[in-house]
The first five atom37 places (N, CA, C, CB, O) and aatype in JSON, in Angstrom:
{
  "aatype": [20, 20, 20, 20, 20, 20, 20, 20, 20, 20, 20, 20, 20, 20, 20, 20, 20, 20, 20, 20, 20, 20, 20, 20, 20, 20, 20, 20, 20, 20, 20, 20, 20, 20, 20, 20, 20, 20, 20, 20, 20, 20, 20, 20, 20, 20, 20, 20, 20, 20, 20, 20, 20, 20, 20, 20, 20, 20, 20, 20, 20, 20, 20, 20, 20, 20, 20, 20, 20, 20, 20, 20, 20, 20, 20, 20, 20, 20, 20, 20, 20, 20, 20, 20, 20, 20, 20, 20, 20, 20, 20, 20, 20, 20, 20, 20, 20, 20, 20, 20, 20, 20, 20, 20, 20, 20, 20],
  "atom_mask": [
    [1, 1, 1, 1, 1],
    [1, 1, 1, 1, 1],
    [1, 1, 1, 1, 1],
    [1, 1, 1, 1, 1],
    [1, 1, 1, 1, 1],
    [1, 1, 1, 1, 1],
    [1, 1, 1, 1, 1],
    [1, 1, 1, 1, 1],
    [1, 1, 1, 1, 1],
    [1, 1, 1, 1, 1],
    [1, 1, 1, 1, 1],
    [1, 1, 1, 1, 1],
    [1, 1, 1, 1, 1],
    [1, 1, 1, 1, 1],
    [1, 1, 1, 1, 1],
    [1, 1, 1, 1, 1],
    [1, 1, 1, 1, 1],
    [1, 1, 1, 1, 1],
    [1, 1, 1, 1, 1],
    [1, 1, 1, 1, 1],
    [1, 1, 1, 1, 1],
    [1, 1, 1, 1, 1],
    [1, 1, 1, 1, 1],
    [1, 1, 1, 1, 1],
    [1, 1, 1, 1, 1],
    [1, 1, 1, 1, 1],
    [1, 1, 1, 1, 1],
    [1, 1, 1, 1, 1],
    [1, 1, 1, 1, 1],
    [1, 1, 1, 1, 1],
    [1, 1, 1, 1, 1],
    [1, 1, 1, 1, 1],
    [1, 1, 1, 1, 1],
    [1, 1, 1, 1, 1],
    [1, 1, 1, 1, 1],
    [1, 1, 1, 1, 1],
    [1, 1, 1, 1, 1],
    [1, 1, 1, 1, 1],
    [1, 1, 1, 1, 1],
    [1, 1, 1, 1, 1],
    [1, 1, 1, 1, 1],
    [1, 1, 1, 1, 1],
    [1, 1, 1, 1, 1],
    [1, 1, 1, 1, 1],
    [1, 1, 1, 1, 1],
    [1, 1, 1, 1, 1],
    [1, 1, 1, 1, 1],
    [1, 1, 1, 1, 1],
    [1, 1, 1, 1, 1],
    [1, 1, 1, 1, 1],
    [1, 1, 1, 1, 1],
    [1, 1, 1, 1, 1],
    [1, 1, 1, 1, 1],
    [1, 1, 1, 1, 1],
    [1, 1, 1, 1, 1],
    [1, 1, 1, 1, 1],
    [1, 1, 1, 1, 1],
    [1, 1, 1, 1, 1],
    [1, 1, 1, 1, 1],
    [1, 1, 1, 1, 1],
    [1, 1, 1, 1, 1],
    [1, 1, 1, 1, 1],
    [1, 1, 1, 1, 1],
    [1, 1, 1, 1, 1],
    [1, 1, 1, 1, 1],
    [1, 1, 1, 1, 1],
    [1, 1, 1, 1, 1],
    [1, 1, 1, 1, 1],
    [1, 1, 1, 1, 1],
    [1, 1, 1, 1, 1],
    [1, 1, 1, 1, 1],
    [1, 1, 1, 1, 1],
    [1, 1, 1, 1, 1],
    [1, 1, 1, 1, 1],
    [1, 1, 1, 1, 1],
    [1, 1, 1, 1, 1],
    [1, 1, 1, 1, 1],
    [1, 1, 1, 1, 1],
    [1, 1, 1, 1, 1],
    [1, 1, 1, 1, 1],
    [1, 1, 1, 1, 1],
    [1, 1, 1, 1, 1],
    [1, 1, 1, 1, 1],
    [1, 1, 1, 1, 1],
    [1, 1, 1, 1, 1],
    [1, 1, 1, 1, 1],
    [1, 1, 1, 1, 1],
    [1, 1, 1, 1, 1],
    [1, 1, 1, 1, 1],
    [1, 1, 1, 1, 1],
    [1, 1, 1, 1, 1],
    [1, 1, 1, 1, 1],
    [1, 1, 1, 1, 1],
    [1, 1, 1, 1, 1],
    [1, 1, 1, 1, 1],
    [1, 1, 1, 1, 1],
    [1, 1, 1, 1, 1],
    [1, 1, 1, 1, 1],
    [1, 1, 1, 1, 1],
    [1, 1, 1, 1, 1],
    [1, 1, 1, 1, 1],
    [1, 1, 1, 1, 1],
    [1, 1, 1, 1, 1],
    [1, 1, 1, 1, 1],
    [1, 1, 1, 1, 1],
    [1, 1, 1, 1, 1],
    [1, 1, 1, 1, 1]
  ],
  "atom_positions": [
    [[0.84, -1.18, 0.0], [0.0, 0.0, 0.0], [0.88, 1.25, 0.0], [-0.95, 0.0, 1.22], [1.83, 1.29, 0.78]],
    [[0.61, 2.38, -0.92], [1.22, 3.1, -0.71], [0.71, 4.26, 0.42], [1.52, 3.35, -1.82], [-0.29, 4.28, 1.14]],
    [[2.1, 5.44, 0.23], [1.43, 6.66, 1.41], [0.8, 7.36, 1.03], [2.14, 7.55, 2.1], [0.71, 7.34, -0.19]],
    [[0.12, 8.2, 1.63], [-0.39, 9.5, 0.94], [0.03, 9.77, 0.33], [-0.55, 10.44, 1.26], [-0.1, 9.51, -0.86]],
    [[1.15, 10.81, 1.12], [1.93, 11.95, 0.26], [2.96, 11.11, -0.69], [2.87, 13.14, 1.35], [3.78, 11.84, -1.25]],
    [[3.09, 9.61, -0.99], [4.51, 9.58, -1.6], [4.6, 10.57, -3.45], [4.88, 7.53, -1.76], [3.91, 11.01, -4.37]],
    [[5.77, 10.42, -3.03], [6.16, 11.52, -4.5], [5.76, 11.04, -5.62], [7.72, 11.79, -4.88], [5.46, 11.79, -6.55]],
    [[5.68, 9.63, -5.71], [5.33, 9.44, -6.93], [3.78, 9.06, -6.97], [6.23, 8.43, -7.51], [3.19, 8.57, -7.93]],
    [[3.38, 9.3, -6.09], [1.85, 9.44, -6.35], [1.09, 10.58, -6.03], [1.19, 8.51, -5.72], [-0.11, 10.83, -6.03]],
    [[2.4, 11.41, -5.68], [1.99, 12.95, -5.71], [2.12, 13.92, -6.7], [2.55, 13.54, -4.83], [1.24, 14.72, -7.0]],
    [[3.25, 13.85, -7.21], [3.55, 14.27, -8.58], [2.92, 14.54, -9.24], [4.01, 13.75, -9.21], [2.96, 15.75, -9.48]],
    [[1.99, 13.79, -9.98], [1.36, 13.93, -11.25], [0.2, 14.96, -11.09], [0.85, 12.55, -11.79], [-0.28, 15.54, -12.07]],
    [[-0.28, 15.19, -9.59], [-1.29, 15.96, -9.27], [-0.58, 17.35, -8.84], [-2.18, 15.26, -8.19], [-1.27, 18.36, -9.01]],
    [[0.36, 17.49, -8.45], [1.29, 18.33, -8.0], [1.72, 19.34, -9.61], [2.64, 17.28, -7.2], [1.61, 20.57, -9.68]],
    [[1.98, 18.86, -10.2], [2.85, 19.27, -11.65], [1.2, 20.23, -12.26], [3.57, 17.28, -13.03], [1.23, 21.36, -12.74]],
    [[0.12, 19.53, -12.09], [-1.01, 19.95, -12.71], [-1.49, 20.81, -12.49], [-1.74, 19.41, -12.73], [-1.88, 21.62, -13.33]],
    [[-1.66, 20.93, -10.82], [-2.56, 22.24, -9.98], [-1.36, 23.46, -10.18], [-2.97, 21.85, -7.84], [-1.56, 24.66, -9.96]],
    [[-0.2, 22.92, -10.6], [0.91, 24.48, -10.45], [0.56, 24.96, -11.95], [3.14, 24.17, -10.19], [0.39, 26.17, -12.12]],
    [[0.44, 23.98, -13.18], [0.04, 24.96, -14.49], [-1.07, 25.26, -14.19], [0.01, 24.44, -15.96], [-1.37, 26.3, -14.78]],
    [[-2.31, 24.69, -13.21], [-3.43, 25.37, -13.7], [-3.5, 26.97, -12.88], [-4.82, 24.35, -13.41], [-4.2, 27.9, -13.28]],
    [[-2.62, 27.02, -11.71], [-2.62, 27.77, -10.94], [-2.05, 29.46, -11.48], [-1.92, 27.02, -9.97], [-2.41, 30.57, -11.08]],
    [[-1.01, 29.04, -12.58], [0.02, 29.94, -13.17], [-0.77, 30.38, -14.23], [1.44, 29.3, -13.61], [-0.16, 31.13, -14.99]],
    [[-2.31, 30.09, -14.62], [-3.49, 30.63, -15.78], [-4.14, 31.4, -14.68], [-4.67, 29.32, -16.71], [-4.92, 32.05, -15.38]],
    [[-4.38, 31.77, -13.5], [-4.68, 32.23, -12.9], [-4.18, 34.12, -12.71], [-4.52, 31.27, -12.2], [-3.15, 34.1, -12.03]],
    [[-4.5, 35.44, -13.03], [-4.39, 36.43, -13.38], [-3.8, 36.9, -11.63], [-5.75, 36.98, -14.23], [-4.37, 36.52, -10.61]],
    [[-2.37, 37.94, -11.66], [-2.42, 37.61, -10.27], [-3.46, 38.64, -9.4], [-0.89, 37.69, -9.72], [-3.22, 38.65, -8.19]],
    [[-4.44, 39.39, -9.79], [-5.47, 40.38, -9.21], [-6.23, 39.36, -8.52], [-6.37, 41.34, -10.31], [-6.82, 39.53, -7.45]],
    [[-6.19, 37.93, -9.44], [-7.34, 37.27, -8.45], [-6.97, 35.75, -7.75], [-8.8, 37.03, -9.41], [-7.69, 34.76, -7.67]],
    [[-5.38, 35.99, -7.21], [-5.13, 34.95, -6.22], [-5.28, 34.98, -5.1], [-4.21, 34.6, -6.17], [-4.77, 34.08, -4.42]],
    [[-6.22, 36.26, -4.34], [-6.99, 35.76, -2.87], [-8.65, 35.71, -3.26], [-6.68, 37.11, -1.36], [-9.54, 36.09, -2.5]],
    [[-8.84, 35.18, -4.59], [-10.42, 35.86, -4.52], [-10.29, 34.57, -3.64], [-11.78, 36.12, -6.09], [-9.98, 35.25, -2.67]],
    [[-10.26, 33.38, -3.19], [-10.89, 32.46, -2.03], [-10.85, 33.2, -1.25], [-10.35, 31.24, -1.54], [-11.95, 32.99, -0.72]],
    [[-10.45, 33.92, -0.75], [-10.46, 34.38, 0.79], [-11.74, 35.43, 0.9], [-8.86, 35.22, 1.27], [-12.62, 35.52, 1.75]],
    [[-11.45, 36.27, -0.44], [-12.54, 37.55, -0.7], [-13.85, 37.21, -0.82], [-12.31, 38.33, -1.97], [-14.85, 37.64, -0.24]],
    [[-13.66, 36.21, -1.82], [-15.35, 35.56, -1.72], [-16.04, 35.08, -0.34], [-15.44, 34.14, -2.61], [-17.07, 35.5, 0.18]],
    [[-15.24, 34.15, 0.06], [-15.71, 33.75, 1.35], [-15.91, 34.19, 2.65], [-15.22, 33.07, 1.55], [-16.59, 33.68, 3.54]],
    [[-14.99, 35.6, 2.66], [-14.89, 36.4, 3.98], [-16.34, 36.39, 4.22], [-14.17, 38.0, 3.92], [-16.43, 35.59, 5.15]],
    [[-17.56, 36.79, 3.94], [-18.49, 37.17, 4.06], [-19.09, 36.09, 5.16], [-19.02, 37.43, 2.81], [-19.68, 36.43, 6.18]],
    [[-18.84, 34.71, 4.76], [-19.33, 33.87, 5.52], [-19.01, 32.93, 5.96], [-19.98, 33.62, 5.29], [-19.46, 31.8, 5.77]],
    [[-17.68, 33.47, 7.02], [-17.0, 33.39, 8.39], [-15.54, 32.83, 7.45], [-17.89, 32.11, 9.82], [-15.05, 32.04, 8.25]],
    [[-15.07, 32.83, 6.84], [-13.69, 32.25, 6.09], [-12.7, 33.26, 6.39], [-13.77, 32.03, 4.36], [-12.78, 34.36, 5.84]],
    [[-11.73, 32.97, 7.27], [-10.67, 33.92, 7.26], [-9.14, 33.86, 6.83], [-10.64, 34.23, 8.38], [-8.28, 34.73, 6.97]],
    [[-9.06, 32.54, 6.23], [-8.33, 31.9, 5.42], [-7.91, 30.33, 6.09], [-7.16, 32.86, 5.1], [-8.56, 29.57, 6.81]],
    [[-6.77, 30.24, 5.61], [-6.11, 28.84, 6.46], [-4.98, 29.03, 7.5], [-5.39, 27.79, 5.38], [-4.2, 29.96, 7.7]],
    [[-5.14, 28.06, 7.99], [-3.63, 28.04, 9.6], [-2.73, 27.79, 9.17], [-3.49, 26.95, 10.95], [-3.21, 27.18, 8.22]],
    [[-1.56, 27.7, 9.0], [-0.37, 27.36, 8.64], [-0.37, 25.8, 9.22], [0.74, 28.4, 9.18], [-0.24, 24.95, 8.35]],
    [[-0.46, 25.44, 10.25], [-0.76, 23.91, 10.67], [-1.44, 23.08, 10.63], [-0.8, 23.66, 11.39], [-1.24, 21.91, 10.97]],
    [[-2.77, 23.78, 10.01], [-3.92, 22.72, 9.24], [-3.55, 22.59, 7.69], [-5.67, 23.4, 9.33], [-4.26, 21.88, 6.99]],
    [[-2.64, 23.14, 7.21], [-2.71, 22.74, 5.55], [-1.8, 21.6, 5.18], [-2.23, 24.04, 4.54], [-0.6, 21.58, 5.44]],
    [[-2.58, 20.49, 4.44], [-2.07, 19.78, 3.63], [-1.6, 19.65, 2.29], [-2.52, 19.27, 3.74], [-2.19, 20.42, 1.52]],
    [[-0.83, 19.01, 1.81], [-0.52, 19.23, 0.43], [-2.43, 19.06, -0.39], [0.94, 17.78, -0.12], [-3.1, 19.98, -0.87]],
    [[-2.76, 17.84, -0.29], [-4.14, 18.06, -0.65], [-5.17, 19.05, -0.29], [-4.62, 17.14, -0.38], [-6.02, 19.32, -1.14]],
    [[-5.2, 19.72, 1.07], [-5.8, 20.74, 1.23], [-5.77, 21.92, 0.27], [-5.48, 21.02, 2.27], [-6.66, 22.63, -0.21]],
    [[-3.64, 21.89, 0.07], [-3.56, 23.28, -0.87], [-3.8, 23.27, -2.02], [-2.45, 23.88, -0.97], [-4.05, 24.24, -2.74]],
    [[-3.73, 21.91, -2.35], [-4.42, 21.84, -4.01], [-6.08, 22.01, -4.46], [-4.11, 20.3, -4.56], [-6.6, 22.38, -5.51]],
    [[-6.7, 21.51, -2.97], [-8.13, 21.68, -3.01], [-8.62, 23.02, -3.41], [-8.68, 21.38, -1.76], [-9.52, 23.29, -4.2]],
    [[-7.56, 24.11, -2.44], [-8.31, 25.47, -2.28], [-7.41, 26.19, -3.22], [-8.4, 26.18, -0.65], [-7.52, 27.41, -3.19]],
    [[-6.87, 25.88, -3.75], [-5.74, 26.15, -5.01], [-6.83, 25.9, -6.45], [-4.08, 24.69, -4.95], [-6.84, 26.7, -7.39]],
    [[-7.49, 24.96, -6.42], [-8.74, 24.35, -7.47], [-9.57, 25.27, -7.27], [-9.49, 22.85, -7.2], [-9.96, 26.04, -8.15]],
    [[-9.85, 25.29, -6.31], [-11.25, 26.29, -5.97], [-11.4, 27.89, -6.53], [-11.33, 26.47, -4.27], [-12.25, 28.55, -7.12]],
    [[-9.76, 28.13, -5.83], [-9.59, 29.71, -6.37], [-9.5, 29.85, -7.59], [-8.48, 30.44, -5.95], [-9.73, 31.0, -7.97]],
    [[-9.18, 28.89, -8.57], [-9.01, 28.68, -10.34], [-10.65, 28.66, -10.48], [-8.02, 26.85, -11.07], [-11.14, 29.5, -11.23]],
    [[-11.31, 27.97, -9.95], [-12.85, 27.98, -10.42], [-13.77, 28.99, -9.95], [-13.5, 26.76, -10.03], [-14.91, 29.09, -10.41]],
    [[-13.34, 29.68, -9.1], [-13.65, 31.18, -8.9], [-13.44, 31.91, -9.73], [-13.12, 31.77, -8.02], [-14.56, 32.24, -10.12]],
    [[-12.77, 32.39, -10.26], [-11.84, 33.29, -10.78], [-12.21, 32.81, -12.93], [-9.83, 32.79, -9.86], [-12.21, 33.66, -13.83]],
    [[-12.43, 31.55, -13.09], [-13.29, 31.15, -14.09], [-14.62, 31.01, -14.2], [-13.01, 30.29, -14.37], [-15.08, 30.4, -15.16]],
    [[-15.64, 31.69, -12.96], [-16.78, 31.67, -13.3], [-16.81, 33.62, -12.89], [-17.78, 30.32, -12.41], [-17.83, 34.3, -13.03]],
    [[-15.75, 34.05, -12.51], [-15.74, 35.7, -12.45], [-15.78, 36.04, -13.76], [-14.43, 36.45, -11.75], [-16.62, 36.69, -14.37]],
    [[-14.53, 35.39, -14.21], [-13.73, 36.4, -15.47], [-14.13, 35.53, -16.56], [-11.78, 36.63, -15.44], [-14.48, 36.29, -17.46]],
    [[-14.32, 33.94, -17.06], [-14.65, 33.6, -18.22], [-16.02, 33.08, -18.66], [-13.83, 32.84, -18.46], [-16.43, 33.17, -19.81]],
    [[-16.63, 32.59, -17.73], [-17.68, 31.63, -17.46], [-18.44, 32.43, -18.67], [-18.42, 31.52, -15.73], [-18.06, 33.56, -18.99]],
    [[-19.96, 31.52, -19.61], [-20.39, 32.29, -20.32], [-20.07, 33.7, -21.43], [-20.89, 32.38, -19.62], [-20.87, 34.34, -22.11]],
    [[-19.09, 33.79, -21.34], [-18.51, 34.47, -22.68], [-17.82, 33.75, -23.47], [-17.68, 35.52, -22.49], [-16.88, 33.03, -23.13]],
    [[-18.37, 33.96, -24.93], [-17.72, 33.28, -25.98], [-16.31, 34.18, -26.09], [-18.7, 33.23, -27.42], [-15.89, 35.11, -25.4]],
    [[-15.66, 33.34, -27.51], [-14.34, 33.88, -27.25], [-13.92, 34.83, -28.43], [-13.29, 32.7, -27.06], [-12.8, 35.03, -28.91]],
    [[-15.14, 35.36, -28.75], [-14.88, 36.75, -29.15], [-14.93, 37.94, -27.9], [-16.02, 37.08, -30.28], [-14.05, 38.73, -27.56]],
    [[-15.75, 37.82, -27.57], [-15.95, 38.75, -26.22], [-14.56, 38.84, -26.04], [-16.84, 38.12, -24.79], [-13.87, 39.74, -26.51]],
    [[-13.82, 37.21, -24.82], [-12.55, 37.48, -24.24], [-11.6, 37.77, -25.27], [-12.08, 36.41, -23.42], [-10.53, 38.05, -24.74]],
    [[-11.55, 37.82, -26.53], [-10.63, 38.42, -27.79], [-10.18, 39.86, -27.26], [-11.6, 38.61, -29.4], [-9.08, 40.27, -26.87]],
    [[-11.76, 40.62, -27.41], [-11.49, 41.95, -26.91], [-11.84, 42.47, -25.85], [-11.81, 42.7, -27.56], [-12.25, 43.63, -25.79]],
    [[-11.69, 41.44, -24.54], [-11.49, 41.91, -23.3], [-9.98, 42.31, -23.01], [-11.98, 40.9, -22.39], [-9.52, 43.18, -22.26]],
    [[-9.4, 41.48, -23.78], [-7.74, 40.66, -24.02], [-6.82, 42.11, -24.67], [-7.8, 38.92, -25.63], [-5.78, 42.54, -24.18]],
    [[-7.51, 42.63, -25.83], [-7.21, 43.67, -26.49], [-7.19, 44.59, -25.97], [-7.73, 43.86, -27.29], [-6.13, 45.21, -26.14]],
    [[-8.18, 45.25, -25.1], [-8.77, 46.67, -24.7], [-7.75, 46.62, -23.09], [-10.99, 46.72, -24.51], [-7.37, 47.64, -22.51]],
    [[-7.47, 45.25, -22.62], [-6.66, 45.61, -21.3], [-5.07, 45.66, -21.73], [-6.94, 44.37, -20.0], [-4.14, 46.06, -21.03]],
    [[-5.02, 45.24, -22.77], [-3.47, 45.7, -23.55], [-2.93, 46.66, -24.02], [-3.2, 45.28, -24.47], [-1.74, 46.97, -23.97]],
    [[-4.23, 47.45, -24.72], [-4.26, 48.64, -25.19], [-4.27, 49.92, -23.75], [-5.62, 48.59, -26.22], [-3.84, 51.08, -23.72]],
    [[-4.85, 49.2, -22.85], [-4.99, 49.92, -21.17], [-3.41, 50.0, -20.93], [-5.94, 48.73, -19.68], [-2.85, 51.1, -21.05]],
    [[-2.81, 49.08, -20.65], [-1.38, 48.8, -20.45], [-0.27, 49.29, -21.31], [-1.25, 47.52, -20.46], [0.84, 49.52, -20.84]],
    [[-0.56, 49.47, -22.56], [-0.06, 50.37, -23.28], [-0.05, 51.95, -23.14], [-0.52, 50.07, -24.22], [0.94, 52.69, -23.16]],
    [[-1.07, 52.22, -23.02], [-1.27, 53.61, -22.38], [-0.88, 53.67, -21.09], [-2.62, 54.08, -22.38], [-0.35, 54.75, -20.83]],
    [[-0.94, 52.79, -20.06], [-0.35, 53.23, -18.75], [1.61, 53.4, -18.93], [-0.89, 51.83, -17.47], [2.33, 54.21, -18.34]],
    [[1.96, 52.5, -19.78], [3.1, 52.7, -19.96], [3.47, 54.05, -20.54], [3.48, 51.73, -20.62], [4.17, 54.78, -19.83]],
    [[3.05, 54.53, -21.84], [3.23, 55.5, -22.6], [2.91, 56.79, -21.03], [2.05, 55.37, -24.18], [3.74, 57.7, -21.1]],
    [[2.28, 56.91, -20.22], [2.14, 57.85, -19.72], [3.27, 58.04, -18.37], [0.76, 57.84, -19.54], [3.48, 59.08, -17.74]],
    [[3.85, 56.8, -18.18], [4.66, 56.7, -16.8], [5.89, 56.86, -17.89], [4.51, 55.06, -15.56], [7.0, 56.89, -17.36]],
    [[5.87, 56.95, -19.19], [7.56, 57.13, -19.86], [7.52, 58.29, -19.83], [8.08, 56.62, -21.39], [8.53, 58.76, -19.31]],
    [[6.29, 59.55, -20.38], [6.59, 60.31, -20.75], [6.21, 61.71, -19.16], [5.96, 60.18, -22.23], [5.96, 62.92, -19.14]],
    [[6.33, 60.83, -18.3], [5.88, 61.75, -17.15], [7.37, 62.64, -16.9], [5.28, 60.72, -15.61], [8.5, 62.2, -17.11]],
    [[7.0, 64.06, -16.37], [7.89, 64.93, -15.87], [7.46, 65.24, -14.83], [8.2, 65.92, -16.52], [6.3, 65.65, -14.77]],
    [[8.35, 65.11, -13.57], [8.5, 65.5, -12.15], [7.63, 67.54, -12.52], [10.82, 65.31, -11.52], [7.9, 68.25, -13.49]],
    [[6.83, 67.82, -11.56], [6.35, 69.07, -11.95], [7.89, 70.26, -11.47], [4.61, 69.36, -10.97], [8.82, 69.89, -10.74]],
    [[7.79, 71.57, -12.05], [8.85, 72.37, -11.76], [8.6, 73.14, -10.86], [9.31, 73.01, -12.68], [7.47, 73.62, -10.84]],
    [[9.14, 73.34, -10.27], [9.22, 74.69, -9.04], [9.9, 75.63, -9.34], [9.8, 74.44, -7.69], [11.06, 75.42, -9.69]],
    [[9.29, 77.23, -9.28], [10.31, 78.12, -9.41], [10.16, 78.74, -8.39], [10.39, 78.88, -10.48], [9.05, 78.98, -7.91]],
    [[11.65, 79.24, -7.72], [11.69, 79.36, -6.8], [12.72, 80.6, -6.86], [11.83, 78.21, -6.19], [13.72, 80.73, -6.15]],
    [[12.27, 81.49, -7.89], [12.44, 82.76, -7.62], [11.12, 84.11, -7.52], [13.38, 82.97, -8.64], [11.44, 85.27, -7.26]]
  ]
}
């Protein structure tokens, strides 16, 4: 019989929840906590988490965060959700290059 945690029967689940985790946008890696605050969730203990625990609530926050941001939109919509926050980011850049400290005169 094997163990729980052994590596090689951890692995394969381990390798999976980290790509699905890294599709995850980072604005919404506490929505578990955000969603749930409301009704009594104040996160986890450092001494209650298991490797399966963290993958559980690691799953959860991916399926949050896919019924926020993708759920029901086809993929024209997210085309130019995709576009318009690039084009956002483009402009935030263009404006933090071309910023000047204001002048003081101080005569």
């Amino acid at each position: 019989m094997k163990r729980l945690y052994d590596k090689e029967t951890d692995n394969p689940s381990l390798k999976s929840t980290q790509d699905l985790i890294k599709t995850i946008p980072l604005a919404y890696k506490q929505l578990l906590k955000e969603v749930f605050k409301p009704y009594g969730f104040n996160g986890f203990k450092l001494a209650d988490l298991t490797p399966n625990l963290t993958r559980r609530a690691q799953c959860v926050n991916w399926l949050l965060w896919y019924r926020a941001e993708v759920f029901g939109k086809n993929m024209e919509q997210l085309k130019r959700e995709k576009e318009g926050k690039e084009e956002e980011k483009k402009e935030k850049e263009e404006k933090e290059k071309n910023w000047t400290p204001p002048q003081i005169n101080l005569t």
